[in-house]
C-alpha positions as CSV (number, residue, x, y, z in Angstrom):
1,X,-19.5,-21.2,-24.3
2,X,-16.1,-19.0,-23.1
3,X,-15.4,-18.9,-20.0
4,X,-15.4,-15.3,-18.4
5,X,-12.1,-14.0,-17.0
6,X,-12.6,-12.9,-13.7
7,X,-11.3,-8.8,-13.6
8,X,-11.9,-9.0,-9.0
9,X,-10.2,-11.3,-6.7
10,X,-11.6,-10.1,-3.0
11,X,-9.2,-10.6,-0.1
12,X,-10.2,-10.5,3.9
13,X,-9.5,-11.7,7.0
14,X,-10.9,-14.4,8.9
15,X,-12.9,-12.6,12.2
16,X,-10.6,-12.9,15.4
17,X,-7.3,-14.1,13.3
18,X,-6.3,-11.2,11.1
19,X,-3.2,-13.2,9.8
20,X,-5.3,-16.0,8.4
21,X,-7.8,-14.7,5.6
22,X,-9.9,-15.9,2.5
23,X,-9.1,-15.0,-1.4
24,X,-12.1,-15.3,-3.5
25,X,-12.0,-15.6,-7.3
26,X,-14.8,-15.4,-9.3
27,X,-17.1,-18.6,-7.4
28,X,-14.4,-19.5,-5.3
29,X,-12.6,-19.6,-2.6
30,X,-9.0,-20.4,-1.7
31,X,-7.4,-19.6,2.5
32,X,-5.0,-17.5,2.4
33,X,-2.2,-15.7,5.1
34,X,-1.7,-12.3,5.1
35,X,0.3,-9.9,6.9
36,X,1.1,-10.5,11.0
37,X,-0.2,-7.5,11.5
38,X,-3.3,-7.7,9.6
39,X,-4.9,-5.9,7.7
40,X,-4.3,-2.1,7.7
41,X,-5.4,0.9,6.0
42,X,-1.9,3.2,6.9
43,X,0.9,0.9,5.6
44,X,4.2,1.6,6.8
45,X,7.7,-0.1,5.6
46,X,8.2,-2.9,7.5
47,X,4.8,-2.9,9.6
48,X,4.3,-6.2,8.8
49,X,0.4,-5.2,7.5
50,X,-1.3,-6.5,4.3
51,X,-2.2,-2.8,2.6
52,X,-6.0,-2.0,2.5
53,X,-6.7,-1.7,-1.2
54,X,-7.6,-2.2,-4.8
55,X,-4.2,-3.3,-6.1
56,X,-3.5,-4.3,-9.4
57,X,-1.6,-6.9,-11.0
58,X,1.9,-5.9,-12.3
59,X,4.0,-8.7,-13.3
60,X,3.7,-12.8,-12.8
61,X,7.9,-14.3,-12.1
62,X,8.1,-17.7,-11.8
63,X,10.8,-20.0,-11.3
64,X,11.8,-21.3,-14.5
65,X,14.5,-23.9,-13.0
66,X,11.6,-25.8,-10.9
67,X,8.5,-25.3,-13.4
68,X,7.2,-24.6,-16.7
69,X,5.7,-20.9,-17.3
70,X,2.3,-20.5,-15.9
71,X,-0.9,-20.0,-17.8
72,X,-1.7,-16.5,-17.5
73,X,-2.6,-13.4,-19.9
74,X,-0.3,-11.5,-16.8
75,X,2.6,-10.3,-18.2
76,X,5.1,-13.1,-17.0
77,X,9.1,-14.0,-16.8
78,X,11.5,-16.1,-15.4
79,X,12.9,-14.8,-12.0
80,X,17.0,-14.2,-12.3
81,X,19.5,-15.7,-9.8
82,X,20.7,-11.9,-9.0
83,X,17.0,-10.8,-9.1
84,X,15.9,-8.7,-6.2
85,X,13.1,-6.4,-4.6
86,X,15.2,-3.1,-3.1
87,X,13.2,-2.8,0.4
88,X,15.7,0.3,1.9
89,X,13.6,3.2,1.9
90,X,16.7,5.5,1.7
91,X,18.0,4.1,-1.6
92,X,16.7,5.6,-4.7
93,X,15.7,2.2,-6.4
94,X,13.3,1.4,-3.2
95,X,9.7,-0.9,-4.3
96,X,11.7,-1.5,-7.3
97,X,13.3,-4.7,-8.9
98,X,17.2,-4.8,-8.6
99,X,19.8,-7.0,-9.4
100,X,22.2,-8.2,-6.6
101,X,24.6,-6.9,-5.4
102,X,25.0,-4.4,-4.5
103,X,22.7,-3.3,-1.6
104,X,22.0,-5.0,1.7
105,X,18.4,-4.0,2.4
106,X,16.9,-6.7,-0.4
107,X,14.4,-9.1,-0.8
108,X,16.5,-11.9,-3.0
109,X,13.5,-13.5,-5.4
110,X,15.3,-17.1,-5.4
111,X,14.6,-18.7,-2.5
112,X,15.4,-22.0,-1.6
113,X,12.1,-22.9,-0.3
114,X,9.1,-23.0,-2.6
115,X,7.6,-19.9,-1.4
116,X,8.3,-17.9,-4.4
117,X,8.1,-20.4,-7.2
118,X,5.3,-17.8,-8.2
119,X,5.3,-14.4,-7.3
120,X,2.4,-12.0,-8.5
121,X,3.4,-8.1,-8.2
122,X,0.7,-6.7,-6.6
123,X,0.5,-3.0,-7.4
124,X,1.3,-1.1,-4.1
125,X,3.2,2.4,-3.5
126,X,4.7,1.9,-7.1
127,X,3.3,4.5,-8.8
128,X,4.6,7.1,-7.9
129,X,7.1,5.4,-5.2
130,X,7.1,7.2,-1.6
131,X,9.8,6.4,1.0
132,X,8.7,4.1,3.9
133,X,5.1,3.5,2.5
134,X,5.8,-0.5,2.4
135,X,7.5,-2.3,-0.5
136,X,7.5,-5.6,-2.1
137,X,3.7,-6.6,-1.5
138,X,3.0,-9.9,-3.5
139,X,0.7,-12.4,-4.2
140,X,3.0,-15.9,-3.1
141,X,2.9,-19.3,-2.2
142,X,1.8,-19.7,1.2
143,X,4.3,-22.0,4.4
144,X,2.4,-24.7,5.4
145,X,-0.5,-24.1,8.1
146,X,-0.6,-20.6,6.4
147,X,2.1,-18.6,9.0
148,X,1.6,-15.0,8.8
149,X,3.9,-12.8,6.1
150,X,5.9,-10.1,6.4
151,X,2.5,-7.8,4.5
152,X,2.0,-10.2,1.2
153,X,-0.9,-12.4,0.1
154,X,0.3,-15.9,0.6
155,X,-2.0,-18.9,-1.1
156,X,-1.4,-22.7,-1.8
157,X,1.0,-22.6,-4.4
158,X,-1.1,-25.4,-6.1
159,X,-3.4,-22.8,-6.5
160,X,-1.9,-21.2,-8.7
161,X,-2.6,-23.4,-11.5
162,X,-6.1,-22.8,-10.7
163,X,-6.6,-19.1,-10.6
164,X,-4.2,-17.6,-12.9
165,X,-5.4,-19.1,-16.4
166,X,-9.2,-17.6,-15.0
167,X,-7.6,-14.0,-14.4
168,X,-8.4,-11.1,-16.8
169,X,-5.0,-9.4,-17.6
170,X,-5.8,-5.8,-16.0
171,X,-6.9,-7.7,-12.7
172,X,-6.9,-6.2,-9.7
173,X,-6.8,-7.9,-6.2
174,X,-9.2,-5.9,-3.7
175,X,-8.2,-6.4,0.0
176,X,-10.7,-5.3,2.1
């Protein structure tokens, strides 16, 4: 028998620590960190809140220098040296992948920690885009002891390996 794909992944935070939350595919469970500011329903740029949502799941990167593609039916590439996230609400490519330079308000995709070996776009103020409504909310690998983000979903990046081969491709994470 086939497994099922699971279309839901539920996100929400643990009571009295709004930074520090649970993500739940299908039968299980993973922790999680969200945003410092929790979780909030008004998202602004730079609030530091995870957005209160059904958000679908755009794009899977992955670092192709430091592992092998991911099993996933997301639509998935290799993230770029000058590959970017524009986070300036004043410049017209704002929420939206760049290539660096130019532009100092950025969010450079190769890291040299392990944070964003795997980076899932999470569908948020991208269609349309509107100025200062938050930008660059993804689904990462988490710091260890699960630190607060700057608004993302952060998760084990071992973790990975277990939930994205299970994941329908029009998924949708629902934070709640």
């Amino acid at each position: 028998m086939a497994k099922r794909l699971v279309s839901r992944i539920f996100v929400h935070a643990l009571p009295g620590r709004p930074a520090r939350g649970v993500l739940h595919v299908g039968l299980s469970a993973f922790p999680c960190a969200l945003g410092r500011s929790g979780i909030r329903s008004a998202k602004r740029e730079g609030d530091g809140a995870t957005p209160r949502a059904a958000l679908p799941l755009r794009r899977l990167f992955y670092r192709g220098d430091r592992l092998v593609k991911p099993g996933s039916l997301q639509p998935a590439r290799p993230i770029r040296t000058d590959d970017a996230w524009c986070d300036d609400a004043h410049d017209r490519r704002y929420n939206r992948l760049i290539r660096r330079p130019p532009g100092t308000a950025e969010e450079c995709l190769t890291r040299a920690d392990h944070l964003y070996d795997v980076i899932v776009e999470l569908g948020w103020n991208d269609r349309p885009v509107r100025r200062h409504r938050g930008s660059a909310i993804f689904w990462h690998g988490a710091r260890d002891g699960f630190t607060p983000t700057a608004g993302c979903v952060a998760i084990r990046r071992e973790a990975f390996a277990k939930i994205l081969p299970r994941l329908a491709r029009d998924a949708v994470m629902v934070i709640r």
